[in-house]
C-alpha positions in Angstrom: -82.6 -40.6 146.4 -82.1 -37.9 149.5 -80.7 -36.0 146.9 -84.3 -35.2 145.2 -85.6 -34.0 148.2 -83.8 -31.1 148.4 -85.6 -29.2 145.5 -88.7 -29.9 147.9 -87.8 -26.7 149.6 -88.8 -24.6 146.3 -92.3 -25.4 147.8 -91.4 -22.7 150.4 -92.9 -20.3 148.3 -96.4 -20.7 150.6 -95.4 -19.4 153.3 -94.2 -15.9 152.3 -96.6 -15.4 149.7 -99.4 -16.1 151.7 -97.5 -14.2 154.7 -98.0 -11.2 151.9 -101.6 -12.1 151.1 -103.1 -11.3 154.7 -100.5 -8.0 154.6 -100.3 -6.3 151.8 -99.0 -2.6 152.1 -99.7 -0.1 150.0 -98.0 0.1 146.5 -95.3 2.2 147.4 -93.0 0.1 145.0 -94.4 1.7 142.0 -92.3 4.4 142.2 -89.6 4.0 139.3 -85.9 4.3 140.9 -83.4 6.9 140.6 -80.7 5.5 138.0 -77.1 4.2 139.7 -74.5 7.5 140.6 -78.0 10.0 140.6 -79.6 11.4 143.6 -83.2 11.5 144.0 -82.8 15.3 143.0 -80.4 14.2 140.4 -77.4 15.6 141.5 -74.0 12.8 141.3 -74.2 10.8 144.3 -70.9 11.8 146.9 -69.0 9.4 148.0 -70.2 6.3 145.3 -67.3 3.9 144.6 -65.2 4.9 141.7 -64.6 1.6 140.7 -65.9 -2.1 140.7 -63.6 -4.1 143.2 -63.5 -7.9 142.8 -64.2 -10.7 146.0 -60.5 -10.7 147.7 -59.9 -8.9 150.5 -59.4 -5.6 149.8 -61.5 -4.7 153.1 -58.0 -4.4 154.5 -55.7 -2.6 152.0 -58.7 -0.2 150.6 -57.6 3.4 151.1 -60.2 4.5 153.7 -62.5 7.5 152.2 -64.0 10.2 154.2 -67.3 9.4 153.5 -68.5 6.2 152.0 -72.0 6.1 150.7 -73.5 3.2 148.5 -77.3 2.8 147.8 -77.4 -0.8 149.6 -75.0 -2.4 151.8 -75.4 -6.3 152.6 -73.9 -8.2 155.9 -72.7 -12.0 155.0 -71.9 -13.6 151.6 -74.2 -16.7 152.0 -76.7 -17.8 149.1 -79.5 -15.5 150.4 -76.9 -12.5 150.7 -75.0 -12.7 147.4 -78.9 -13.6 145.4 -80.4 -10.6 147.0 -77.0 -8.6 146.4 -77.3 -9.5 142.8 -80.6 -8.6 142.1 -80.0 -5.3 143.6 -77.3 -4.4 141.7 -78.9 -5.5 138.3 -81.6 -3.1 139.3 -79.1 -0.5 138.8 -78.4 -0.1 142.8 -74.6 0.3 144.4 -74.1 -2.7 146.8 -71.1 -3.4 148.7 -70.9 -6.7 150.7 -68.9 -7.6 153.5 -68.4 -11.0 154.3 -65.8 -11.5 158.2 -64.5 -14.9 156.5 -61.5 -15.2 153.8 -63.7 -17.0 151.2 -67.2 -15.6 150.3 -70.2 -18.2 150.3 -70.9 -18.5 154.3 -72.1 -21.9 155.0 -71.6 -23.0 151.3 -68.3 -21.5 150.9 -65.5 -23.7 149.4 -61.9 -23.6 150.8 -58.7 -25.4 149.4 -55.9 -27.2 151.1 -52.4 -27.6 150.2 -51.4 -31.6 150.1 -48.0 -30.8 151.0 -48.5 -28.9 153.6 -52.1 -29.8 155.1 -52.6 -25.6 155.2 -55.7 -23.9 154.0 -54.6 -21.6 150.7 -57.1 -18.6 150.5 -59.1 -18.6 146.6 -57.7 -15.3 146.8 -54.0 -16.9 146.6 -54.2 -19.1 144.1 -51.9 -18.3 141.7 -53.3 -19.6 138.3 -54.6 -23.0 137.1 -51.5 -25.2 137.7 -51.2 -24.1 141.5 -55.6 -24.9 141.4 -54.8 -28.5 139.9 -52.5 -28.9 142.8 -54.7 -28.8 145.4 -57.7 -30.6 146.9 -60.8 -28.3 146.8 -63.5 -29.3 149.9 -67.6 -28.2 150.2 -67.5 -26.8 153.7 -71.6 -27.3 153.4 -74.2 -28.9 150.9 -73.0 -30.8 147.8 -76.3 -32.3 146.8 -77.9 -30.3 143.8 -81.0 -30.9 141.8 -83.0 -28.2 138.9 -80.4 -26.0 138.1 -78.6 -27.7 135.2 -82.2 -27.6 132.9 -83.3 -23.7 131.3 -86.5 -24.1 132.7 -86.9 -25.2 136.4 -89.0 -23.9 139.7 -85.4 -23.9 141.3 -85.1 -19.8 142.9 -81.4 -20.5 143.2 -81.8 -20.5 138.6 -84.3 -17.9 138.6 -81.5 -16.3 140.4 -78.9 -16.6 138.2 -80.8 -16.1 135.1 -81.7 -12.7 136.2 -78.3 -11.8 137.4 -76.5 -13.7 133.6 -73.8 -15.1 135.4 -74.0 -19.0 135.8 -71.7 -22.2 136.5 -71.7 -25.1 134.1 -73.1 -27.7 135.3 -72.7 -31.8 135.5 -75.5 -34.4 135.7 -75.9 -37.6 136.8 -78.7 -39.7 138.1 -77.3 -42.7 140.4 -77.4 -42.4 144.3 -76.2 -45.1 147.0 -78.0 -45.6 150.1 -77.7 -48.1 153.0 -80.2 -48.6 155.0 -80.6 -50.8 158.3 -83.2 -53.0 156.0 -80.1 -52.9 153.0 -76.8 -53.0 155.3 -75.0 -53.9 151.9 -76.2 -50.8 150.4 -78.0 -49.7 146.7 -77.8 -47.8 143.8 -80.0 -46.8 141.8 -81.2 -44.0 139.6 -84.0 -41.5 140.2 -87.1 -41.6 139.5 -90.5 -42.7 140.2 -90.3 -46.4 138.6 -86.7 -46.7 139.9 -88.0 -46.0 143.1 -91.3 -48.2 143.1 -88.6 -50.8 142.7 -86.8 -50.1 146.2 -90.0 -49.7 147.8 -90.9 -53.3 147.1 -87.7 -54.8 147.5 -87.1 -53.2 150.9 -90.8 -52.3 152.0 -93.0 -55.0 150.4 -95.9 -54.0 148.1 -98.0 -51.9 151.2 -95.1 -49.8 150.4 -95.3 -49.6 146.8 -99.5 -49.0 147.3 -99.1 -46.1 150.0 -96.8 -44.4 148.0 -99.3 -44.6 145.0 -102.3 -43.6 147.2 -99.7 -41.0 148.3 -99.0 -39.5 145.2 -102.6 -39.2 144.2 -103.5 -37.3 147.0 -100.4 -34.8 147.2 -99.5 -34.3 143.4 -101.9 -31.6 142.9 -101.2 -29.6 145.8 -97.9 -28.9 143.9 -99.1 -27.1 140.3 -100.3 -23.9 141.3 -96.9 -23.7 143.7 -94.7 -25.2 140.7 -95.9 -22.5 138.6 -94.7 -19.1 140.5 -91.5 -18.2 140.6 -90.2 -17.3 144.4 -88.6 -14.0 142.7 -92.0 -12.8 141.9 -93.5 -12.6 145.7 -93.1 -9.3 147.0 -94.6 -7.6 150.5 -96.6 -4.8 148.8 -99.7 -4.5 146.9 -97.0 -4.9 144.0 -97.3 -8.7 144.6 -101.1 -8.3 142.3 -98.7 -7.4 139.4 -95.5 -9.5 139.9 -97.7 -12.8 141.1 -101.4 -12.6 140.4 -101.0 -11.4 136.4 -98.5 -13.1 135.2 -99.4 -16.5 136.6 -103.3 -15.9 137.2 -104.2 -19.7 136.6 -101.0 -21.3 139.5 -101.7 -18.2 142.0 -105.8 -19.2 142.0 -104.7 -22.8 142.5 -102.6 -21.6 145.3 -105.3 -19.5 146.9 -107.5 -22.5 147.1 -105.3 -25.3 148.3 -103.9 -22.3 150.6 -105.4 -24.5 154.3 -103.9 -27.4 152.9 -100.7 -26.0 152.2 -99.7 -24.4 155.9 -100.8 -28.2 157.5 -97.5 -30.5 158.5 -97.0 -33.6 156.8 -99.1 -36.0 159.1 -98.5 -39.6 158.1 -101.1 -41.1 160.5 -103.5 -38.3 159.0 -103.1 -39.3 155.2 -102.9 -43.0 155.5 -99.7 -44.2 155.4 -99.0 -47.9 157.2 -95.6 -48.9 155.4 -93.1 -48.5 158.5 -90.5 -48.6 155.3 -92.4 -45.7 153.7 -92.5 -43.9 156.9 -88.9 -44.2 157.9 -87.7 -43.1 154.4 -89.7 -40.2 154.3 -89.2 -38.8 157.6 -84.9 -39.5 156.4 -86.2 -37.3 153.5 -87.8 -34.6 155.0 -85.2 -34.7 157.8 -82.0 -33.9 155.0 -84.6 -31.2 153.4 -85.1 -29.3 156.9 -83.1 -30.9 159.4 -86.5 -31.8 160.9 -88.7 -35.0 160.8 -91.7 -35.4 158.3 -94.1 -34.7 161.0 -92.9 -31.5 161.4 -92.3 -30.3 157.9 -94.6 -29.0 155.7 -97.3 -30.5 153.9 -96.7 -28.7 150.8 -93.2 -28.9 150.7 -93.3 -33.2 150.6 -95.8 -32.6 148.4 -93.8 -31.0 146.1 -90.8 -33.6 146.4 -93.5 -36.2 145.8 -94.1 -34.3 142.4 -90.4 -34.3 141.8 -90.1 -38.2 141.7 -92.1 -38.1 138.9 -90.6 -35.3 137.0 -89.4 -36.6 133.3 -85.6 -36.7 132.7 -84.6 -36.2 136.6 -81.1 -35.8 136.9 -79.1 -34.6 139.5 -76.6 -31.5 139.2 -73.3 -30.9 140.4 -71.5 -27.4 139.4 -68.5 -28.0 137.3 -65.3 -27.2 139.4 -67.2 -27.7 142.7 -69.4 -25.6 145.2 -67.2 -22.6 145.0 -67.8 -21.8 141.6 -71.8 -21.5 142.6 -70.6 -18.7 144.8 -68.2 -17.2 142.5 -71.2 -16.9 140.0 -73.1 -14.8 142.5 -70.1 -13.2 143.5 -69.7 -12.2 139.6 -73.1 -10.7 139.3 -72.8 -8.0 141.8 -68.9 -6.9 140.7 -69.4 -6.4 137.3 -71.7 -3.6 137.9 -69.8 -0.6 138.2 -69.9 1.0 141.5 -70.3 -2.6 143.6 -67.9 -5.1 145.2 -67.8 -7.5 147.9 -65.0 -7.7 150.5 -64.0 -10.9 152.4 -62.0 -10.6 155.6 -64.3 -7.5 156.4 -66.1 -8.1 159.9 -69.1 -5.5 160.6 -69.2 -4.6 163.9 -72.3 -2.3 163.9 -75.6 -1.3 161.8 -75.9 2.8 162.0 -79.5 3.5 163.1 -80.8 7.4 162.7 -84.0 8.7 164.0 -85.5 5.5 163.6 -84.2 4.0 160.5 -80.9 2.2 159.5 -78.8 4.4 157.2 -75.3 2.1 157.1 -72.6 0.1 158.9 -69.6 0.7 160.9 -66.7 -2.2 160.3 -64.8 -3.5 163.1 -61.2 -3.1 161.3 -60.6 0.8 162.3 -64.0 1.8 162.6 -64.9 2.6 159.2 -68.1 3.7 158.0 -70.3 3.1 154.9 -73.5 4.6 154.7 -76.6 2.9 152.9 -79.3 4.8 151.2 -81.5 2.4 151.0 -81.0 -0.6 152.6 -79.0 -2.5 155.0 -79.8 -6.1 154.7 -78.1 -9.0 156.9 -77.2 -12.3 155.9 -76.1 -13.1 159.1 -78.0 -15.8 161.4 -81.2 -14.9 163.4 -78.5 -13.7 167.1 -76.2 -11.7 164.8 -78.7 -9.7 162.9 -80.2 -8.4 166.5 -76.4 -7.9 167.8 -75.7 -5.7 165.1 -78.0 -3.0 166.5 -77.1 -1.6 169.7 -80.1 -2.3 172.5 -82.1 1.1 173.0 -81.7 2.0 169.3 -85.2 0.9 168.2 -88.0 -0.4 170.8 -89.9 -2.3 168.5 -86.9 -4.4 167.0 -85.4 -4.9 171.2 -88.9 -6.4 171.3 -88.8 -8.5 169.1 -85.5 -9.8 169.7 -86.6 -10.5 173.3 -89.2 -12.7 171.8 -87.0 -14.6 169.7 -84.4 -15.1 171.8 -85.5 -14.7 175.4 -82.9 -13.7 178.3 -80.5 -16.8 177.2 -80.7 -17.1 174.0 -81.3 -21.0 174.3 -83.9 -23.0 173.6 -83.7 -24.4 176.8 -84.8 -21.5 178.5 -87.7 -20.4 175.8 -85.8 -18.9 173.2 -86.6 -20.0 169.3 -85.7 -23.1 168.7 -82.6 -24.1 166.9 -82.0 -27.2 164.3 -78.5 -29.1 165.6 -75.5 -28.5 164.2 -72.7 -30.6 162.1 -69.9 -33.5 161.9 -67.9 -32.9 159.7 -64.9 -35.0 157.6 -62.5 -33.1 155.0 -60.7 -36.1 153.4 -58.0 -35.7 150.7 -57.3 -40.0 149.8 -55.9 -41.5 147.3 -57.9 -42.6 143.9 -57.3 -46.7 144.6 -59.0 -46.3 148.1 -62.3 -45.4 146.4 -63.9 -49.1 144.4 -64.4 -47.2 140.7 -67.9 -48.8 141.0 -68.7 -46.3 144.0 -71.6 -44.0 143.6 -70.2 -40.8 143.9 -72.5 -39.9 147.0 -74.4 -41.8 149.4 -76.8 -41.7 152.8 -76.3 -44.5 155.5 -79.2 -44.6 158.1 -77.6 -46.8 161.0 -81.5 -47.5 163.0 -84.8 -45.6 162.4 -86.0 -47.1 165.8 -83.4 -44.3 167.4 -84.9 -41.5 165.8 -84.0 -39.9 162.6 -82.2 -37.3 164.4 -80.0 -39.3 166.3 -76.5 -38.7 167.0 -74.2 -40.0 164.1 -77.5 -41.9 163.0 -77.8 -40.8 159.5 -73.9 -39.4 157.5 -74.1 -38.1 153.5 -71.0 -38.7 151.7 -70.1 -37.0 149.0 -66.6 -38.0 146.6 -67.2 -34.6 144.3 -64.1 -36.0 142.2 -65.6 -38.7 140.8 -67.7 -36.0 139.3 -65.4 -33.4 138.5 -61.9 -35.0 138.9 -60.3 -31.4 138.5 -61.8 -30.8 142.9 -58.2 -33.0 143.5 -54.7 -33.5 142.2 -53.7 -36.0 139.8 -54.5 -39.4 141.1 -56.4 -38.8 144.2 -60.3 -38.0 145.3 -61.3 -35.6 147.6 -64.2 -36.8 150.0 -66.5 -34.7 152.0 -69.0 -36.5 154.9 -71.3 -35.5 157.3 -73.7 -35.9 160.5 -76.6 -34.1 158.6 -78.0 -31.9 161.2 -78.3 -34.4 164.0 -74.9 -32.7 166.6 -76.4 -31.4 169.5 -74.4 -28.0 170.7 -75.1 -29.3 174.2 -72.6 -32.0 174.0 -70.0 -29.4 173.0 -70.3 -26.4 175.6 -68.1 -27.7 178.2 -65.7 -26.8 175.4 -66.4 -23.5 174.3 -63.4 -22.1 176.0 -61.1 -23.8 173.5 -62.8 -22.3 170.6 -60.4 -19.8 169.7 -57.1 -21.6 171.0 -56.3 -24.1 168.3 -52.7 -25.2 170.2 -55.3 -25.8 173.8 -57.8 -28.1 171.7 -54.9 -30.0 169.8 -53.6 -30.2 173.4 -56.5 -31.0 174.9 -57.0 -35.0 175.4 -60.5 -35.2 176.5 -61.9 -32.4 173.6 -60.0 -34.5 171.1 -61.3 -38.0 172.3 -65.3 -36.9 171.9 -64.2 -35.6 168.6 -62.7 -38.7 167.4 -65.8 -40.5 168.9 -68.8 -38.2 167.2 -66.6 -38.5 164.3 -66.5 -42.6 164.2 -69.9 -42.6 162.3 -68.8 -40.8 159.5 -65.9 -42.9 159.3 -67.9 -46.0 159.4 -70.0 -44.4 156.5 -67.3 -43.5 154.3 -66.3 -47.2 155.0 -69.4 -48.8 154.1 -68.4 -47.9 150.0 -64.5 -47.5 150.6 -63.2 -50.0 153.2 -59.2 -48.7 152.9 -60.2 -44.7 153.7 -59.3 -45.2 157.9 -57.8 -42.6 159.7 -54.1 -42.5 158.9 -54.2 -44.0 155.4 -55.5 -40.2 154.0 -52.9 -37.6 153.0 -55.5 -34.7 154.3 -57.8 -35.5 157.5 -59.9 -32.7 158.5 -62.9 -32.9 161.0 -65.1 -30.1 162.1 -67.7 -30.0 164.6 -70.2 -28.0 166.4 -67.5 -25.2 167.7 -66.4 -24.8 164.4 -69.4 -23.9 162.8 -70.0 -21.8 165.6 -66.3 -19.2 165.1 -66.1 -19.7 161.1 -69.3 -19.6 160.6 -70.6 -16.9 163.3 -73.3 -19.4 163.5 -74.9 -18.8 167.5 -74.4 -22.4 169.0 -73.1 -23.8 165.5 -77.3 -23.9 164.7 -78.2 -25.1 160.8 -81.5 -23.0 161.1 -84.7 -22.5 163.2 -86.4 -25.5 164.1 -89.8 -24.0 163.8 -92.4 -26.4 163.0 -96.1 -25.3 161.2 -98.6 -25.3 163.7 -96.0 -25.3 166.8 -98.0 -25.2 170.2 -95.7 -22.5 171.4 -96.7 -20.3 168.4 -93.2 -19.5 166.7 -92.8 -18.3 163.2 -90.3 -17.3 160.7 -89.5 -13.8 160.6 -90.1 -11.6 158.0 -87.3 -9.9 156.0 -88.4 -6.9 157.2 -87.6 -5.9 160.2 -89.3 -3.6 162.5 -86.7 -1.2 161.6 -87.2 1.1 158.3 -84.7 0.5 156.0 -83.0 -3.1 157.9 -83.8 -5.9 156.4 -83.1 -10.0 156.5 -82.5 -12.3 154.7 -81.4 -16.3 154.6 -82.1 -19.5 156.9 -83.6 -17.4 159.9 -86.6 -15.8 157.9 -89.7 -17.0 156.3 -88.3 -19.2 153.2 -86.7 -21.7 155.9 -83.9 -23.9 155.3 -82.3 -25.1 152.3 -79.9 -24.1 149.2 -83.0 -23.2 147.0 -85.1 -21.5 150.1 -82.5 -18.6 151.3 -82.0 -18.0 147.5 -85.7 -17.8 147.5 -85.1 -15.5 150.5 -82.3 -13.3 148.9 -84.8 -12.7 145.9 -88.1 -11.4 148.1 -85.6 -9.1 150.0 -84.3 -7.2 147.3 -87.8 -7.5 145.8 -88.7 -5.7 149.1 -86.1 -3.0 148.7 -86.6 -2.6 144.6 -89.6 -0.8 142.8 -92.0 -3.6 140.8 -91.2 -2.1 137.7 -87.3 -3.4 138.5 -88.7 -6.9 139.4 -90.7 -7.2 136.5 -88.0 -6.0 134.5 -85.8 -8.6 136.2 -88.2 -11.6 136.5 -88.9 -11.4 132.7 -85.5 -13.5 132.6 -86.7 -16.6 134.3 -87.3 -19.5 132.2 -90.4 -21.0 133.9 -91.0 -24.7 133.2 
């Protein structure tokens, strides 16, 4: 049921567009934008790519041009930077992107391992569909999906790629497994409300079953008006009156009068719920949604999960030939357009700023420089954004990056606060270990009286190949499973030195004993469904932790995200994805849509919405289906 939860986030929308409400600029967006290959004077733009160039990494073995000069340039291949990426260059804008790893999707990214030979093989060298049967295929983050497989959803991640017209098909399904510490031996059952009414009482009693009811009554409304805007519509202008107000007058009114409601955090003692069953499952839900408990989430955004329950025909979605072909979709709709490409492999080592402004980026391979007219925009997390501009460039931005992240740049000294990191297990097993009557995900929670953000107290599991059976070879599953958000990078510093020596932490007998013990959770998970999957009986083991999200990732301290609560005493809030700087912008986890696949979509949409006149926004958001 955790699964359902995560199209919660959609209700994300509040913050920004209200953010826009009480600062609206002028409508400078109304200007109509130069064509693609024109100057604003209409001469041919020098320097503009003479060709589309596809995802591999080409950063390396391009020939190196004089003078590079594209009309946006984007920092990170992540949801929020490919979706904002997209949109740009379906406005008609050239956009190069540079992603530093091998495969393009940041913290979703897929990767593939060789059975024979336990190696990583690069999508890049994958010879044709034979060689892609051959190997196992892992998520390296989320594989829980839900409102992307219907035409008309709330989900930003479809508004995305209907504006965009590149898509992956997608596979449904509707059971999910959970055990609980009230249901050791574990459930399945499929979503929806009356499904669900049905847990509650067995496991909760019927004060469960009534505070969810009284629950429901009092939080279903708060989600219309929010259920009918599109993210892709909210915009930091005046423009917003056009692109929100007039097309969806009726659900932006509702909005504007449940707005006090809507920026409260989801208070359990406050609305009346007694069911310690009820309690403890929500708070498991909202802690998978945000990586934070229920308490500090939103009001809103539970409210709109709430509403999800009861949406008719809920299924869940899973992309057909796993979470890489999500990226690859995004990936498509910026390289078709002529003049726009993305390059893996490509590390930037530098935004350009010029009297004031950001005009482009300088790479770290050989120092080469591509100049933005526009727009830089970074998909990188909240430390690397600031670290790409030089201190002294810009007061206002060295201000606020002082405020966000202090002298230290831990939250132990003042700096933001940061959600935990990751355990992770790569498993490649074979098909008889896996009972064919095994749900092909599910949560164990080992003890809410620890806190739902316990060490190793709450593992997903996913087994994509009982979905798609093409994610592993012939006869065998592939099984990803993880701490969800609860690894504290404390544990981990003392190791920090071994994160770029793989021979010292293989080596290293102390570093590989606390990784085989924050590990043993996820094991015991995995094992509550598949008894025989044990360390040794798998032909691929693979576990990542903390440190590893941290150098693949360039994620400071491994960190899933700001832990920003609404109505935090010490006063934090996102960041906009504007920066102080003219012409640098943000987007992703570390601004104001938050955490969560369908938030930094949302996030990659109001960037380039930002960047793009309203008259490009309208004319992409006429392509999204609302429901």
């Amino acid at each position: 049921m955790a699964v359902r939860s995560i199209t919660a986030a959609l209700a994300l929308l509040l913050p920004p567009l209200l953010h826009v409400l009480v600062r609206l600029r002028p409508a400078e967006s109304f200007r109509a934008s130069s064509p693609s290959g024109i100057c604003r004077g209409g001469r041919r733009r020098r320097g503009a790519p003479r060709s589309t160039r596809s995802v591999a990494a080409v950063g390396a073995e391009a020939e190196e041009e004089e003078e590079e000069v594209v009309d946006c340039v984007v920092i990170g291949s992540g949801i929020g930077g490919l979706s904002c990426a997209g949109l740009l260059a379906a406005s008609g804008r050239t956009v190069k992107v540079f992603e530093s790893h091998y495969e393009a999707g940041g913290c979703a990214h897929e990767f593939h391992v060789d059975p024979t030979s336990g190696r990583a093989v690069p999508t890049s060298a994958i010879r044709d569909d034979d060689h892609r049967r051959s190997l196992f295929h892992f998520e390296a983050g989320p594989s829980l999906y839900s409102g992307l497989s219907t035409d008309r959803s709330p989900n930003p991640l479809k508004h995305v790629y209907q504006m965009i017209e590149e898509e992956p098909d997608w596979i449904s399904y509707d059971r999910w497994g959970a055990h609980l510490p009230e249901a050791p031996g574990g459930y399945q059952m499929s979503i929806g409300a009356t499904n669900f009414e049905r847990i509650l009482e067995t496991y909760g009693g019927r004060e469960a079953v009534d505070d969810w009811n009284m629950l429901a009554a009092k939080l279903r409304p708060m989600s219309a008006g929010v259920r009918g805007i599109p993210h892709a519509s909210v915009r930091s202008d005046a423009g917003v009156l056009l692109t929100v107000a007039a097309r969806y007058p009726l659900s932006f009114v509702d909005v504007l009068r449940n707005a006090p409601a809507f920026s409260e955090s989801f208070d359990l003692d406050e609305l009346g719920v007694k069911s310690e069953f009820l309690r403890n499952y929500l708070d498991m839900l909202a802690f998978l949604l945000q990586g934070l408990p229920a308490n500090k989430t939103l009001k809103v955004v539970m409210a709109y999960m709430i509403e999800d329950f009861f949406r008719e025909g809920a299924v869940m979605d899973f992309p057909r030939g796993g979470s890489g072909e999500m990226i690859a979709a995004l990936v498509r709709g910026v390289t078709k357009r002529e003049g726009c490409s993305v390059e893996t492999s490509t590390s930037v080592d530098e935004v350009l700023i010029e009297n004031g402004r950001a005009v482009g980026v300088r790479l770290a391979r050989g120092g080469r420089v591509v100049r933005a007219r526009e727009a830089v925009i970074s998909n990188a997390d909240m430390t690397n954004t600031y670290n790409f501009v030089k201190r002294g460039a810009h007061a206002g931005f060295d201000d606020e990056r002082d405020r966000f992240l202090g002298s230290t740049n831990d939250p132990r000294d003042g700096s933001v606060p940061y959600c935990k990191s990751f355990m992770h297990l790569h498993l490649g097993v074979r098909a008889e270990l896996i009972p064919e009557d095994a749900p092909p995900q599910w949560t164990v929670v080992r003890d809410w009286s620890k806190g739902i953000d316990a060490v190793g107290n709450v593992v997903v599991v996913s087994v994509g190949s009982k979905l798609d059976p093409s994610l592993a070879p012939e006869g065998y599953h592939v099984i990803h499973a993880y701490t969800a958000g609860n690894e504290p990078y404390e544990d981990w510093e003392r190791f920090e030195h071994l994160m770029d020596d793989a021979v010292a932490r293989d080596k290293d007998e102390e570093y590989q004993k606390f990784k085989d013990e924050r590990a043993r959770p996820i094991w015991e998970a995995i094992q509550k469904r598949s008894p025989g999957v044990v360390s040794g009986a798998c032909d691929v083991e693979m576990v990542a932790t903390p440190l590893t999200h941290a150098r693949f990732l360039s994620r400071h301290r491994g960190n899933y995200g700001l832990a920003i609560a609404p109505g935090n005493s010490e006063g934090w809030k996102f960041p906009d994805v504007k920066t102080p700087i003219e012409g640098y912008y943000r987007c992703g986890d570390s601004t104001t849509s938050g955490i969560g696949v369908p938030a930094v979509a949302s996030s990659g949409a109001i960037c380039a919405n930002s960047i793009m006149s309203v008259w490009d926004q309208l004319r992409l958001n006429s392509k999204i289906k609302m429901p």
